[in-house]
N, C-alpha and C positions, 0 to 999 in steps of 0.2 A: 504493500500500500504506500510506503513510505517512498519509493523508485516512481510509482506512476502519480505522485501527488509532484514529485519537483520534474517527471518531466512533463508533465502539460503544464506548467508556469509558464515558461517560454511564449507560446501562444496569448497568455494572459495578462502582457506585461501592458502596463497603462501606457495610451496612446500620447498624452504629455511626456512620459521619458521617452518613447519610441521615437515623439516629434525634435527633442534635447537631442538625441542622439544623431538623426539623419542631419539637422541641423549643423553637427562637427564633422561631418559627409560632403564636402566639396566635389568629389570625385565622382562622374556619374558611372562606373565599375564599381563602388563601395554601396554607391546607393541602389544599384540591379541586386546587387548580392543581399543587401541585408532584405529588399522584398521577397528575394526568394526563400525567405527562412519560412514562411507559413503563410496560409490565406488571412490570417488574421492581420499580420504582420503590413502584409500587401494592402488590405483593405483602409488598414489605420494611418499609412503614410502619405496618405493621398489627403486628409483632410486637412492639414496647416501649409499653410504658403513655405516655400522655403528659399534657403539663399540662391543663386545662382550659379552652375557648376563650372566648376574651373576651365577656361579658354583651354582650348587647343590650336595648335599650329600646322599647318602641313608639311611634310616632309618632301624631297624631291623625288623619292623613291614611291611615292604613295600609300605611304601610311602617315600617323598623327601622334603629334607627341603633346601630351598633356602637360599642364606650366600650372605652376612650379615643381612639381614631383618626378616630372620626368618621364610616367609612364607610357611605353607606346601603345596606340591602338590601332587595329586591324580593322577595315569595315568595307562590306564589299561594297562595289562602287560598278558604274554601266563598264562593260568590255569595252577595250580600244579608246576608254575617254580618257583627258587629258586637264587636270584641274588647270586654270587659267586666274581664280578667284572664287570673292562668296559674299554672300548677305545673309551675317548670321548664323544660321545652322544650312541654311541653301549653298550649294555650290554651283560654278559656273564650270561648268564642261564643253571643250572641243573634241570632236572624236576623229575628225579627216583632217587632211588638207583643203579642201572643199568648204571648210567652213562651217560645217554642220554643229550648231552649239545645242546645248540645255543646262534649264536648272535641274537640281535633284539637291530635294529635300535630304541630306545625310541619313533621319531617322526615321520619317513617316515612309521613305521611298517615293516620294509624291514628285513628280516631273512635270514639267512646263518646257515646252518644245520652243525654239526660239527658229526665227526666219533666219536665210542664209545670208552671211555676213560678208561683206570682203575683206579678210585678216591679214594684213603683214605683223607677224607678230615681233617680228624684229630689224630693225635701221642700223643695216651693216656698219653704217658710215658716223654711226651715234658710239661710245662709249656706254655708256649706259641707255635702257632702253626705256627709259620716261617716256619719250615722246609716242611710242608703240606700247603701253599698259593698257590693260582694259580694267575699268572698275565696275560695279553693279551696284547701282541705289532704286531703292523703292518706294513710294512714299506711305506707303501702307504695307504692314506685315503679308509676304505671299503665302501665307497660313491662309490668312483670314480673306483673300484678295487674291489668287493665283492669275488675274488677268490686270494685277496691276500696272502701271505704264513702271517700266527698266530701264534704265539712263546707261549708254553704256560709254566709259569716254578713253579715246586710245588714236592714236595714227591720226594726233591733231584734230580730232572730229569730236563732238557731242553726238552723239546717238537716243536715238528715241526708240522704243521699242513698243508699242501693242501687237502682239502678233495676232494678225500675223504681216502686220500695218507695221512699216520702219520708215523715219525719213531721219537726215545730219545734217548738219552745220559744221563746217571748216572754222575749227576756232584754234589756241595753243591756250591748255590747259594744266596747273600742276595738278588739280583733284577737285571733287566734284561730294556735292552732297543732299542730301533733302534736309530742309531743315523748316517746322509750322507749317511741310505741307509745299514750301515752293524749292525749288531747283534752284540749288547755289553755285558759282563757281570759282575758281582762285587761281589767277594769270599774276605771281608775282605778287605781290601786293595789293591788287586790283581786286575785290571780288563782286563779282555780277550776279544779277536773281533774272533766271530765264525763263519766260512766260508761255508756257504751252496751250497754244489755240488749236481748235479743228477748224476746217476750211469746209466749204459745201459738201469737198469730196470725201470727206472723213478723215483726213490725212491730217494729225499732227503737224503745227505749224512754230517756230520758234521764235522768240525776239528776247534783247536782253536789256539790261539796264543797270550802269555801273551804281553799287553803293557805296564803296569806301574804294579811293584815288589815293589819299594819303601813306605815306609810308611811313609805319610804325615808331618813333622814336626810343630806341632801349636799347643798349651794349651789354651783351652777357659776359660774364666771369665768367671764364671755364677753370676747372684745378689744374690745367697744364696746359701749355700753347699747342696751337696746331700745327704738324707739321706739315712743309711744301705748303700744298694747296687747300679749300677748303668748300666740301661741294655741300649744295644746302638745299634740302626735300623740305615739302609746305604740304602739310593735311590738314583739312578740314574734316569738327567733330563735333558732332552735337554733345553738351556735357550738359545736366541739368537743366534744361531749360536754354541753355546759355549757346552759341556754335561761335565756336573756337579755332584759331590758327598757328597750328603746332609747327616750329621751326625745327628742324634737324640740322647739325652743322656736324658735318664729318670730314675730317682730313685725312688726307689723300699725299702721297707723293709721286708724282709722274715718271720720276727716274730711277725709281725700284726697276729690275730687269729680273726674269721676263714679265710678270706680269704685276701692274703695278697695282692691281686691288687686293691683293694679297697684305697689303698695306696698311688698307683704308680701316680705321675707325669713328667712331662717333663719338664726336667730343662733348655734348652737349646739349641742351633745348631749350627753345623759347616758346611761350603761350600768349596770346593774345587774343583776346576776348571782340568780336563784332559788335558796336555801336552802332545797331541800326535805326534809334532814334533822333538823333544830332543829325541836323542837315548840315553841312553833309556829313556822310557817317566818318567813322576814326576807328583804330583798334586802338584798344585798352591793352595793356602791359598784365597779367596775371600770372601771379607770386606762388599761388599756393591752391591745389585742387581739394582741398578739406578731406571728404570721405570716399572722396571718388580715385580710380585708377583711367589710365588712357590706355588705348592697345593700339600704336600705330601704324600705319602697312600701305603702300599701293593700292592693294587691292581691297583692303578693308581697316577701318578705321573703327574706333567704338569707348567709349566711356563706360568704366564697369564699377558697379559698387563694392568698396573693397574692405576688410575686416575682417579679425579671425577667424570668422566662418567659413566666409569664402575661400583664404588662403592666399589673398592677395594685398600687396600690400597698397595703403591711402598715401597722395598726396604722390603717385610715383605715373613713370610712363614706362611702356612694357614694350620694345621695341627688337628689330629682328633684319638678317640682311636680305629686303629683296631688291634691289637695286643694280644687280650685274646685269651684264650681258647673258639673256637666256644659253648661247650657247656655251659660257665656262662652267655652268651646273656649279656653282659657287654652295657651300655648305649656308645654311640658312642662321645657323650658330655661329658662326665665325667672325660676326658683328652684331653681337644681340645684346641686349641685358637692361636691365631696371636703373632708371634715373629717378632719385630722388631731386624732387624739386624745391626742397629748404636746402639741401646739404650741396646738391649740385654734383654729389657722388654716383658712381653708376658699379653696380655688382652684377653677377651674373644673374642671367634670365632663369637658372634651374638653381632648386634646393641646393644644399651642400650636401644632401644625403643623398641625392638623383644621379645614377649615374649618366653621364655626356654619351648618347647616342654616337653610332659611327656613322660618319657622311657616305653614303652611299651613292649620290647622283642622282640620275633618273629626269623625267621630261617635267615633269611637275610645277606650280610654280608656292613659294613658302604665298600664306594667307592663315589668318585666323580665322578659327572657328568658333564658334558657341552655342555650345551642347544646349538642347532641349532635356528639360528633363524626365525622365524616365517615367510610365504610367505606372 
Protein backbone atom coordinates (compact mmCIF):
# COMPACT_ATOMS: atom_id res chain seq x y z
CA UNK A 1 0.00 0.00 0.00
CA UNK A 2 2.66 2.09 1.03
CA UNK A 3 4.69 1.79 -2.86
CA UNK A 4 1.33 2.42 -4.71
CA UNK A 5 0.32 5.47 -2.35
CA UNK A 6 3.89 7.40 -3.34
CA UNK A 7 3.76 6.25 -6.74
CA UNK A 8 0.44 7.84 -7.81
CA UNK A 9 1.66 11.26 -6.05
CA UNK A 10 3.50 12.20 -9.13
CA UNK A 11 0.31 12.55 -11.16
CA UNK A 12 -1.17 14.48 -8.18
CA UNK A 13 1.33 17.08 -7.71
CA UNK A 14 -0.56 20.69 -7.47
CA UNK A 15 -0.75 22.51 -10.71
CA UNK A 16 0.83 25.83 -8.91
CA UNK A 17 4.28 23.90 -8.22
CA UNK A 18 4.00 22.14 -11.71
CA UNK A 19 3.23 25.85 -13.12
CA UNK A 20 6.91 27.05 -10.53
CA UNK A 21 8.55 24.57 -12.19
CA UNK A 22 7.92 24.63 -16.09
CA UNK A 23 8.38 28.37 -15.24
CA UNK A 24 12.48 27.47 -14.50
CA UNK A 25 11.84 25.57 -18.11
CA UNK A 26 13.25 27.90 -20.65
CA UNK A 27 14.03 25.18 -22.83
CA UNK A 28 11.37 23.95 -25.14
CA UNK A 29 13.03 20.00 -24.87
CA UNK A 30 12.78 20.36 -20.90
CA UNK A 31 9.28 21.45 -21.29
CA UNK A 32 8.05 18.30 -24.11
CA UNK A 33 9.73 16.14 -21.45
CA UNK A 34 8.30 17.20 -18.21
CA UNK A 35 4.59 16.82 -20.27
CA UNK A 36 5.37 13.70 -21.05
CA UNK A 37 5.48 12.56 -17.60
CA UNK A 38 1.47 11.89 -17.31
CA UNK A 39 -1.94 13.05 -18.70
CA UNK A 40 -2.36 14.93 -15.76
CA UNK A 41 0.87 16.53 -15.88
CA UNK A 42 0.14 17.42 -19.71
CA UNK A 43 -3.30 18.73 -18.98
CA UNK A 44 -2.05 21.07 -15.83
CA UNK A 45 0.76 22.86 -17.96
CA UNK A 46 -1.38 24.28 -20.28
CA UNK A 47 -3.29 26.53 -17.80
CA UNK A 48 -0.64 29.43 -16.70
CA UNK A 49 0.95 31.78 -19.25
CA UNK A 50 4.53 31.07 -19.28
CA UNK A 51 7.91 32.70 -20.09
CA UNK A 52 9.10 32.44 -23.58
CA UNK A 53 11.45 29.73 -24.76
CA UNK A 54 14.98 30.22 -25.33
CA UNK A 55 15.94 31.62 -29.06
CA UNK A 56 17.54 29.41 -31.34
CA UNK A 57 19.94 30.00 -34.05
CA UNK A 58 20.42 28.21 -37.36
CA UNK A 59 23.24 26.50 -38.19
CA UNK A 60 24.87 26.32 -41.75
CA UNK A 61 24.72 22.61 -41.70
CA UNK A 62 20.87 22.76 -40.82
CA UNK A 63 20.25 22.08 -37.71
CA UNK A 64 19.73 24.63 -34.54
CA UNK A 65 21.58 25.43 -31.69
CA UNK A 66 19.75 26.73 -28.72
CA UNK A 67 21.31 30.20 -26.64
CA UNK A 68 22.51 30.03 -24.17
CA UNK A 69 22.93 26.35 -23.39
CA UNK A 70 24.17 25.39 -26.35
CA UNK A 71 21.81 22.57 -27.14
CA UNK A 72 21.56 21.34 -30.75
CA UNK A 73 18.32 20.41 -32.37
CA UNK A 74 17.33 18.32 -35.10
CA UNK A 75 13.96 19.09 -36.96
CA UNK A 76 12.82 17.83 -40.05
CA UNK A 77 12.46 20.46 -42.58
CA UNK A 78 10.91 20.25 -46.62
CA UNK A 79 13.72 18.01 -48.89
CA UNK A 80 16.13 20.18 -51.04
CA UNK A 81 15.16 23.40 -49.04
CA UNK A 82 17.58 25.81 -48.29
CA UNK A 83 16.94 28.40 -45.10
CA UNK A 84 17.51 31.98 -46.49
CA UNK A 85 15.70 33.58 -43.09
CA UNK A 86 12.49 33.80 -40.73
CA UNK A 87 9.72 35.54 -38.94
CA UNK A 88 9.68 34.15 -35.64
CA UNK A 89 9.03 30.49 -35.56
CA UNK A 90 8.20 30.62 -39.67
CA UNK A 91 11.12 30.13 -41.99
CA UNK A 92 11.92 31.37 -45.25
CA UNK A 93 12.83 28.40 -47.73
CA UNK A 94 14.50 28.36 -51.21
CA UNK A 95 14.44 24.93 -52.72
CA UNK A 96 15.93 25.53 -56.75
CA UNK A 97 17.80 27.77 -58.57
CA UNK A 98 14.51 28.78 -60.15
CA UNK A 99 13.55 30.55 -57.38
CA UNK A 100 10.81 28.55 -55.95
CA UNK A 101 10.49 29.85 -52.07
CA UNK A 102 8.04 29.10 -48.99
CA UNK A 103 7.31 29.64 -45.55
CA UNK A 104 7.03 26.75 -43.04
CA UNK A 105 5.97 27.05 -39.85
CA UNK A 106 9.02 25.19 -37.89
CA UNK A 107 6.40 23.48 -35.44
CA UNK A 108 2.75 23.42 -36.75
CA UNK A 109 4.24 22.34 -40.31
CA UNK A 110 1.84 24.94 -41.60
CA UNK A 111 3.30 26.39 -45.38
CA UNK A 112 2.59 29.23 -47.29
CA UNK A 113 3.75 28.99 -50.84
CA UNK A 114 5.32 32.01 -52.11
CA UNK A 115 5.29 33.25 -56.09
CA UNK A 116 8.52 32.84 -58.18
CA UNK A 117 11.17 35.37 -57.32
CA UNK A 118 14.08 36.57 -59.40
CA UNK A 119 17.09 35.75 -56.70
CA UNK A 120 20.68 36.74 -57.14
CA UNK A 121 21.56 35.62 -53.91
CA UNK A 122 24.88 36.90 -54.16
CA UNK A 123 27.18 40.33 -55.67
CA UNK A 124 30.28 38.71 -56.68
CA UNK A 125 31.61 42.04 -56.97
CA UNK A 126 30.38 43.02 -53.12
CA UNK A 127 32.50 41.87 -50.14
CA UNK A 128 29.81 41.37 -48.14
CA UNK A 129 26.48 40.48 -49.31
CA UNK A 130 24.14 43.23 -47.70
CA UNK A 131 23.01 44.41 -50.76
CA UNK A 132 21.77 40.79 -51.97
CA UNK A 133 19.98 39.71 -48.05
CA UNK A 134 16.50 38.99 -48.07
CA UNK A 135 14.48 39.78 -44.87
CA UNK A 136 10.73 38.78 -44.11
CA UNK A 137 8.29 41.04 -42.17
CA UNK A 138 4.62 40.68 -41.60
CA UNK A 139 2.48 43.00 -40.11
CA UNK A 140 0.31 40.57 -38.50
CA UNK A 141 1.24 37.11 -36.86
CA UNK A 142 1.18 34.39 -40.11
CA UNK A 143 -0.43 32.05 -37.24
CA UNK A 144 -3.27 34.15 -37.20
CA UNK A 145 -3.01 35.71 -40.94
CA UNK A 146 -1.30 33.05 -43.34
CA UNK A 147 -2.20 35.58 -46.28
CA UNK A 148 -0.64 38.29 -44.80
CA UNK A 149 1.20 40.99 -47.09
CA UNK A 150 5.46 39.73 -46.75
CA UNK A 151 7.95 42.53 -47.34
CA UNK A 152 10.65 41.00 -48.71
CA UNK A 153 13.81 43.38 -49.08
CA UNK A 154 17.22 42.08 -50.84
CA UNK A 155 19.09 42.81 -54.40
CA UNK A 156 18.37 46.61 -53.80
CA UNK A 157 14.50 46.09 -54.00
CA UNK A 158 11.44 46.38 -51.56
CA UNK A 159 9.24 43.45 -52.29
CA UNK A 160 5.61 43.11 -51.64
CA UNK A 161 4.21 39.94 -51.47
CA UNK A 162 0.38 38.72 -51.44
CA UNK A 163 0.51 35.68 -53.29
CA UNK A 164 0.03 35.05 -55.37
CA UNK A 165 0.16 39.17 -56.40
CA UNK A 166 4.08 40.50 -56.07
CA UNK A 167 5.16 43.91 -57.24
CA UNK A 168 9.15 46.10 -56.08
CA UNK A 169 10.51 49.00 -55.89
CA UNK A 170 14.36 49.75 -56.77
CA UNK A 171 15.32 51.21 -53.45
CA UNK A 172 19.07 50.73 -51.24
CA UNK A 173 18.13 49.51 -48.02
CA UNK A 174 20.12 48.49 -44.75
CA UNK A 175 16.63 46.75 -43.02
CA UNK A 176 13.21 46.91 -43.01
CA UNK A 177 10.52 46.57 -40.57
CA UNK A 178 6.76 46.70 -39.50
CA UNK A 179 6.25 48.78 -36.94
CA UNK A 180 1.90 50.04 -35.52
CA UNK A 181 1.08 48.33 -38.45
CA UNK A 182 3.12 50.59 -41.22
CA UNK A 183 6.25 49.47 -43.33
CA UNK A 184 9.52 51.11 -42.04
CA UNK A 185 12.68 51.48 -43.74
CA UNK A 186 16.43 52.46 -42.98
CA UNK A 187 18.86 53.80 -45.81
CA UNK A 188 21.76 55.08 -43.49
CA UNK A 189 20.25 57.34 -41.32
CA UNK A 190 17.30 58.19 -43.32
CA UNK A 191 14.28 56.20 -42.21
CA UNK A 192 11.08 56.07 -44.42
CA UNK A 193 7.40 54.75 -43.75
CA UNK A 194 6.08 53.03 -47.10
CA UNK A 195 2.56 53.37 -47.95
CA UNK A 196 0.95 50.35 -49.43
CA UNK A 197 -2.12 51.10 -51.85
CA UNK A 198 -4.09 48.64 -54.26
CA UNK A 199 -4.79 50.04 -57.69
CA UNK A 200 -8.11 49.16 -59.76
CA UNK A 201 -6.18 46.05 -60.60
CA UNK A 202 -5.54 44.61 -57.36
CA UNK A 203 -1.84 45.03 -57.54
CA UNK A 204 -0.11 46.60 -54.48
CA UNK A 205 1.07 49.82 -55.03
CA UNK A 206 4.03 51.70 -53.00
CA UNK A 207 5.11 55.27 -52.13
CA UNK A 208 7.29 56.44 -49.28
CA UNK A 209 7.91 59.21 -47.13
CA UNK A 210 11.04 60.26 -45.27
CA UNK A 211 10.64 60.63 -41.29
CA UNK A 212 13.98 61.20 -39.72
CA UNK A 213 16.97 63.05 -42.22
CA UNK A 214 18.86 63.95 -39.27
CA UNK A 215 21.92 62.06 -38.28
CA UNK A 216 22.01 60.87 -34.83
CA UNK A 217 24.55 62.83 -32.68
CA UNK A 218 26.54 60.21 -30.03
CA UNK A 219 30.24 58.90 -30.07
CA UNK A 220 30.42 55.52 -28.41
CA UNK A 221 33.25 54.38 -26.18
CA UNK A 222 34.40 51.05 -27.01
CA UNK A 223 36.83 49.05 -24.36
CA UNK A 224 39.57 48.97 -27.12
CA UNK A 225 40.16 50.80 -30.48
CA UNK A 226 39.26 49.35 -33.61
CA UNK A 227 41.57 47.82 -35.67
CA UNK A 228 42.37 48.82 -39.62
CA UNK A 229 38.81 49.56 -40.79
CA UNK A 230 35.40 49.63 -39.31
CA UNK A 231 32.35 48.21 -41.12
CA UNK A 232 28.93 49.35 -39.44
CA UNK A 233 25.31 47.15 -39.85
CA UNK A 234 21.98 49.24 -38.96
CA UNK A 235 18.78 47.11 -37.76
CA UNK A 236 15.73 48.05 -37.09
CA UNK A 237 13.51 46.73 -33.94
CA UNK A 238 10.48 47.17 -32.40
CA UNK A 239 11.35 47.19 -28.44
CA UNK A 240 8.29 47.95 -26.21
CA UNK A 241 6.35 49.98 -27.92
CA UNK A 242 9.20 51.83 -28.94
CA UNK A 243 11.34 50.95 -32.91
CA UNK A 244 14.61 51.35 -32.49
CA UNK A 245 18.06 51.74 -34.49
CA UNK A 246 20.78 49.24 -33.46
CA UNK A 247 24.26 50.37 -34.75
CA UNK A 248 26.86 47.41 -35.06
CA UNK A 249 30.53 48.73 -35.51
CA UNK A 250 32.90 45.87 -36.37
CA UNK A 251 36.51 46.13 -37.23
CA UNK A 252 37.88 44.61 -39.84
CA UNK A 253 41.56 44.68 -41.32
CA UNK A 254 41.97 44.43 -45.00
CA UNK A 255 45.52 43.27 -45.12
CA UNK A 256 45.20 40.06 -43.15
CA UNK A 257 46.11 37.42 -46.01
CA UNK A 258 44.33 35.40 -47.37
CA UNK A 259 41.24 36.16 -46.02
CA UNK A 260 40.74 39.03 -44.36
CA UNK A 261 37.32 38.29 -42.40
CA UNK A 262 38.88 35.89 -40.43
CA UNK A 263 39.78 39.15 -38.65
CA UNK A 264 36.64 40.95 -38.29
CA UNK A 265 35.12 41.51 -34.93
CA UNK A 266 32.55 43.45 -33.30
CA UNK A 267 33.45 46.02 -31.23
CA UNK A 268 30.56 47.60 -30.04
CA UNK A 269 26.70 49.12 -30.38
CA UNK A 270 24.76 51.82 -30.50
CA UNK A 271 20.78 52.33 -29.98
CA UNK A 272 18.79 54.92 -30.98
CA UNK A 273 15.30 55.36 -30.37
CA UNK A 274 12.75 56.91 -33.50
CA UNK A 275 11.08 60.22 -32.63
CA UNK A 276 8.23 60.19 -34.78
CA UNK A 277 6.43 62.83 -33.06
CA UNK A 278 8.90 66.07 -33.50
CA UNK A 279 8.40 67.48 -36.89
CA UNK A 280 10.78 66.76 -38.03
CA UNK A 281 11.48 63.45 -36.40
CA UNK A 282 15.37 62.80 -34.73
CA UNK A 283 16.74 59.64 -33.18
CA UNK A 284 17.00 59.71 -29.48
CA UNK A 285 20.45 58.33 -28.06
CA UNK A 286 19.29 55.14 -25.78
CA UNK A 287 21.53 54.14 -22.76
CA UNK A 288 19.96 51.22 -21.33
CA UNK A 289 17.07 48.45 -22.41
CA UNK A 290 15.71 47.82 -18.67
CA UNK A 291 14.11 44.21 -18.89
CA UNK A 292 14.33 43.67 -22.23
CA UNK A 293 17.14 41.79 -24.54
CA UNK A 294 17.65 42.53 -28.41
CA UNK A 295 18.44 39.58 -30.84
CA UNK A 296 20.03 41.16 -33.82
CA UNK A 297 20.59 39.60 -37.50
CA UNK A 298 19.96 40.34 -41.25
CA UNK A 299 17.43 38.25 -41.40
CA UNK A 300 15.74 38.72 -38.40
CA UNK A 301 15.65 41.15 -35.71
CA UNK A 302 13.44 40.90 -32.27
CA UNK A 303 13.35 42.29 -28.77
CA UNK A 304 12.96 39.53 -26.08
CA UNK A 305 11.81 39.67 -22.43
CA UNK A 306 14.66 38.74 -20.46
CA UNK A 307 15.12 37.35 -16.65
CA UNK A 308 15.89 34.30 -14.91
CA UNK A 309 13.23 32.44 -16.26
CA UNK A 310 13.81 32.94 -19.53
CA UNK A 311 17.72 32.47 -19.20
CA UNK A 312 18.41 35.43 -20.93
CA UNK A 313 20.14 38.18 -19.91
CA UNK A 314 18.38 42.25 -19.51
CA UNK A 315 19.76 45.34 -20.71
CA UNK A 316 22.17 43.11 -23.32
CA UNK A 317 22.19 42.49 -27.36
CA UNK A 318 22.44 38.93 -28.40
CA UNK A 319 24.39 39.12 -31.68
CA UNK A 320 25.89 36.47 -34.21
CA UNK A 321 28.10 36.48 -37.73
CA UNK A 322 25.98 36.77 -40.67
CA UNK A 323 27.55 39.15 -42.62
CA UNK A 324 30.01 37.03 -45.01
CA UNK A 325 30.06 36.28 -48.28
CA UNK A 326 27.52 33.22 -48.67
CA UNK A 327 30.11 31.57 -50.57
CA UNK A 328 33.16 31.27 -47.60
CA UNK A 329 30.33 29.27 -45.24
CA UNK A 330 31.97 31.43 -42.56
CA UNK A 331 31.06 29.76 -38.94
CA UNK A 332 28.09 31.80 -37.43
CA UNK A 333 30.18 31.62 -33.87
CA UNK A 334 33.02 33.08 -34.81
CA UNK A 335 31.71 36.71 -34.24
CA UNK A 336 28.98 36.39 -31.93
CA UNK A 337 28.36 37.11 -28.30
CA UNK A 338 26.38 39.25 -25.74
CA UNK A 339 26.99 43.03 -25.35
CA UNK A 340 26.18 44.46 -22.24
CA UNK A 341 24.88 47.98 -22.61
CA UNK A 342 25.96 49.64 -19.12
CA UNK A 343 29.23 47.86 -19.09
CA UNK A 344 29.86 48.09 -22.80
CA UNK A 345 31.58 44.56 -22.39
CA UNK A 346 30.76 41.72 -24.68
CA UNK A 347 31.08 37.76 -23.52
CA UNK A 348 30.37 34.94 -25.26
CA UNK A 349 26.96 34.18 -26.99
CA UNK A 350 26.87 30.30 -25.07
CA UNK A 351 26.91 29.29 -21.29
CA UNK A 352 30.38 28.51 -19.89
CA UNK A 353 28.82 25.19 -19.21
CA UNK A 354 27.69 24.67 -23.21
CA UNK A 355 29.98 23.08 -25.15
CA UNK A 356 31.01 25.25 -28.79
CA UNK A 357 29.43 23.33 -31.50
CA UNK A 358 31.95 22.27 -34.53
CA UNK A 359 31.48 24.48 -37.64
CA UNK A 360 30.41 22.29 -40.02
CA UNK A 361 29.55 24.46 -43.20
CA UNK A 362 26.65 23.79 -45.29
CA UNK A 363 24.32 26.18 -47.67
CA UNK A 364 22.29 27.51 -44.88
CA UNK A 365 22.10 30.97 -43.85
CA UNK A 366 22.68 31.76 -39.58
CA UNK A 367 18.91 33.46 -38.54
CA UNK A 368 17.18 33.36 -35.21
CA UNK A 369 14.40 31.42 -34.31
CA UNK A 370 11.76 31.58 -31.65
CA UNK A 371 10.30 28.45 -30.55
CA UNK A 372 6.49 28.34 -30.10
CA UNK A 373 5.64 26.68 -27.21
CA UNK A 374 4.83 23.21 -26.95
CA UNK A 375 0.94 22.15 -26.51
Amino acid sequence: MMKEARSSSWPDLLPEILGLVLRRLPSLADRVRLRAVCRPWRSNAQLDPLPPLLPWLTLLDGTFLSIPDGKIIRMPIPDKGFCRGSVDNWMFFVHNSDGDCSLMNLFSKATLNISKLDITWLNGNSRYYNSHFYKLMAPLPLESSPGSLVALEGDGRLRICQPPIAVDLRLHLDDITFFNGKLYGLNGNVLSIFEINYGLNGKPKISSIRCITSYPTFTLRLPQPLPGTCLLLSYLVECCGKLLMVRRMIGCNPEIKPCPLESDRTAGFQVFEADLITKPGQWICVRELGSQALFVGMHCSKSFPAGECTGVEENCIYFMRDYFPANLAADPLSDSGVYNMKSGNIKPLLSETAAVPQHRGGQWRPTWIFPADAL
